[in-house]
C-alpha positions, 0 to 999 in steps of 0.5 A, spaced: 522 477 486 520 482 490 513 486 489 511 492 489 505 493 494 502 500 493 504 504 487 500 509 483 500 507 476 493 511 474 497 518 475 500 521 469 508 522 472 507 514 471 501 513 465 505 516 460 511 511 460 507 506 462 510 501 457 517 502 459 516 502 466 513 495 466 519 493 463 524 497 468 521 494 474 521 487 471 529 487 470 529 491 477 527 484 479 520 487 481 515 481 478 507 484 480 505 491 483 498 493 486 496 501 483 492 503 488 485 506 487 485 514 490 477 515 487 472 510 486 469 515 481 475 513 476 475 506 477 473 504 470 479 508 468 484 504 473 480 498 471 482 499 463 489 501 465 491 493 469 486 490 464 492 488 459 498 486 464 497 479 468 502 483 473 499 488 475 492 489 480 488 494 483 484 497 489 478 501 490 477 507 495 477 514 497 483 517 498 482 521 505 485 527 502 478 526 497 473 524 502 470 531 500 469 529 493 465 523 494 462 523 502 457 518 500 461 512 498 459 506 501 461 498 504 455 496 500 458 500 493 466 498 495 464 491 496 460 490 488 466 492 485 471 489 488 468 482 486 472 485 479 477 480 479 483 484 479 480 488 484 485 485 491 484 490 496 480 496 499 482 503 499 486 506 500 483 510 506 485 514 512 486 519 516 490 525 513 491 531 517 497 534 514 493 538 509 486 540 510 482 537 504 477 535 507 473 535 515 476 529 519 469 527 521 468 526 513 474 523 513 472 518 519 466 516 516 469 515 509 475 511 513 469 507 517 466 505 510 471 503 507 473 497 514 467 496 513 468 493 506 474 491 508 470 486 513 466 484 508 469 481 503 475 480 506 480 484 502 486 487 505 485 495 507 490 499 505 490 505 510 494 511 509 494 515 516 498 522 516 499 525 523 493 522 527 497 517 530 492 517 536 485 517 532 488 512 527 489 507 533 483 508 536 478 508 530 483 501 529 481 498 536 474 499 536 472 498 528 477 491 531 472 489 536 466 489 532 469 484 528 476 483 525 478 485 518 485 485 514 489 491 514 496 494 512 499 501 514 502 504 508 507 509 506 509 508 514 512 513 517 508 514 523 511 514 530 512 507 534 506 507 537 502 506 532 505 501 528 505 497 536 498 498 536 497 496 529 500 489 529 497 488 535 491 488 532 494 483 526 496 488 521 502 489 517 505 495 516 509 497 508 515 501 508 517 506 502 523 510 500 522 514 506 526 509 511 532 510 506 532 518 507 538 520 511 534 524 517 529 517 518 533 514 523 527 512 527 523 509 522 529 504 520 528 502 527 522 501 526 522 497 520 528 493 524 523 491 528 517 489 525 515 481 526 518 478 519 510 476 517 508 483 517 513 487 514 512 489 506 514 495 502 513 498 497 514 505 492 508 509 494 510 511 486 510 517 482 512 520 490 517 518 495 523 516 490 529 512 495 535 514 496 540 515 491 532 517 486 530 522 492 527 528 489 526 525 482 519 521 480 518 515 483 517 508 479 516 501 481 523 499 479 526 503 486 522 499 490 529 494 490 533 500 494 527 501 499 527 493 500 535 493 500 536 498 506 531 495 509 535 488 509 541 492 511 537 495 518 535 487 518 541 484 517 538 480 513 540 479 504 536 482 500 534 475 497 532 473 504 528 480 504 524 479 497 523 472 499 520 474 506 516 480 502 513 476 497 511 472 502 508 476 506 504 479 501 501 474 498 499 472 506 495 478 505 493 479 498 489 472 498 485 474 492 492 475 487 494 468 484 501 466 486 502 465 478 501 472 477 508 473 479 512 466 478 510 467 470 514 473 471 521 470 474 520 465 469 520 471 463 525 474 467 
């Protein structure tokens, strides 16, 4: 079954058809899903939404665009509540320099905590990284010789140089509905060569529908079409993808029970 690594199951496109969504995503194959934490300050919200679903697990960060809004989060204040057990992951954070929501400092110094937490604990750092090519990689290699820290590069649609220099380091990088988009030509490339232990994907839902959904709301159901081109551009099946996938993850994941999603292949 696959897993849909990043999804934001918190935001209204998606909280309001919850029920049903869960249960889309499972005939699509789609066992376990990560809602990714955007605000800190809405944690308790995201904690009550995974609380009932033995599939479905949570991070926590601020999302780059909203470092503005919460420029004092610190490791120490990540690190207590990812001991929550269905907290698996930090962030996301980044760099986001498409919009102008907040300052790169306040964004650099945001992102610095939360690897610091990453760190620490030992959980994956979801990055989101939006036109800084240059100063995610640099942040990455200098943060990395200070101690390493698990990563992963997601929603990736930077260029190929950063994606070098991010499994470089031992990250792994997620791909999402993008790489089916007609244009992404260099992104598929990309996707076909990333070593098979660093490749994951993911939805990034309610945003960046695949081909043939582009442009409607995304789910976690859809990340089989996204995991499906990607097995095309690799040559591989589509079940040696999910299983490469599956795999992958939870290499990453170390804090997510392997039962959490063969509980659901049984049901399924």
């Amino acid at each position: 079954m696959l897993i849909d690594s990043h999804c934001h199951l918190d935001f209204p496109e998606l909280k309001s058809d919850l029920p049903a969504l869960l249960a889309r995503a499972g005939e699509a194959g789609v066992g376990l899903m990560v809602t990714i934490s955007t605000r800190v300050g809405n944690f308790d919200e995201l904690k009550d939404l995974v609380a009932p679903h033995d599939n479905v697990f949570c991070s926590i960060g601020t999302h780059p665009n909203n470092a503005a809004e919460e420029p004092d989060v610190t490791a120490e204040e990540l690190i207590a509540i990812a001991r929550h057990p269905k907290v698996v992951a930090i962030g996301e954070a980044g760099l986001d320099y498409h919009y102008d929501y907040a300052p790169p400092d306040v964004q650099a110094k945001s992102f610095r905590a939360h690897i610091a937490a990453a760190r620490q604990t030992g959980l994956p750092l979801v990055i989101h990284a939006r036109e800084a090519d240059e100063d995610m990689a640099a942040i990455l290699e200098e943060e990395s010789a200070k101690g390493a820290f698990p990563f992963i590069l997601h929603c990736f649609t930077s260029g190929a140089e950063l994606a070098r220099r991010g499994l470089a380091l031992g990250g792994y990088i997620s791909f999402s509905g993008v790489v089916t988009f007609k244009k992404a030509q260099e992104l598929r490339e990309i996707a076909a060569s990333v070593p098979a232990d660093r490749l994951l994907v993911e939805t990034d839902a309610p945003y960046l529908a695949p081909e043939p959904f582009r442009g409607k709301t995304n789910e976690p159901a859809y990340v089989a079409k996204t995991a499906a081109r990607i097995a095309d551009v690799r040559g591989v099946s589509a079940d040696a993808l999910a299983a490469l996938t599956t795999d992958n993850f939870f290499r990453l994941f170390k804090k997510v029970p392997r039962a959490a999603l063969k509980e659901r292949s049984d049901a399924a």
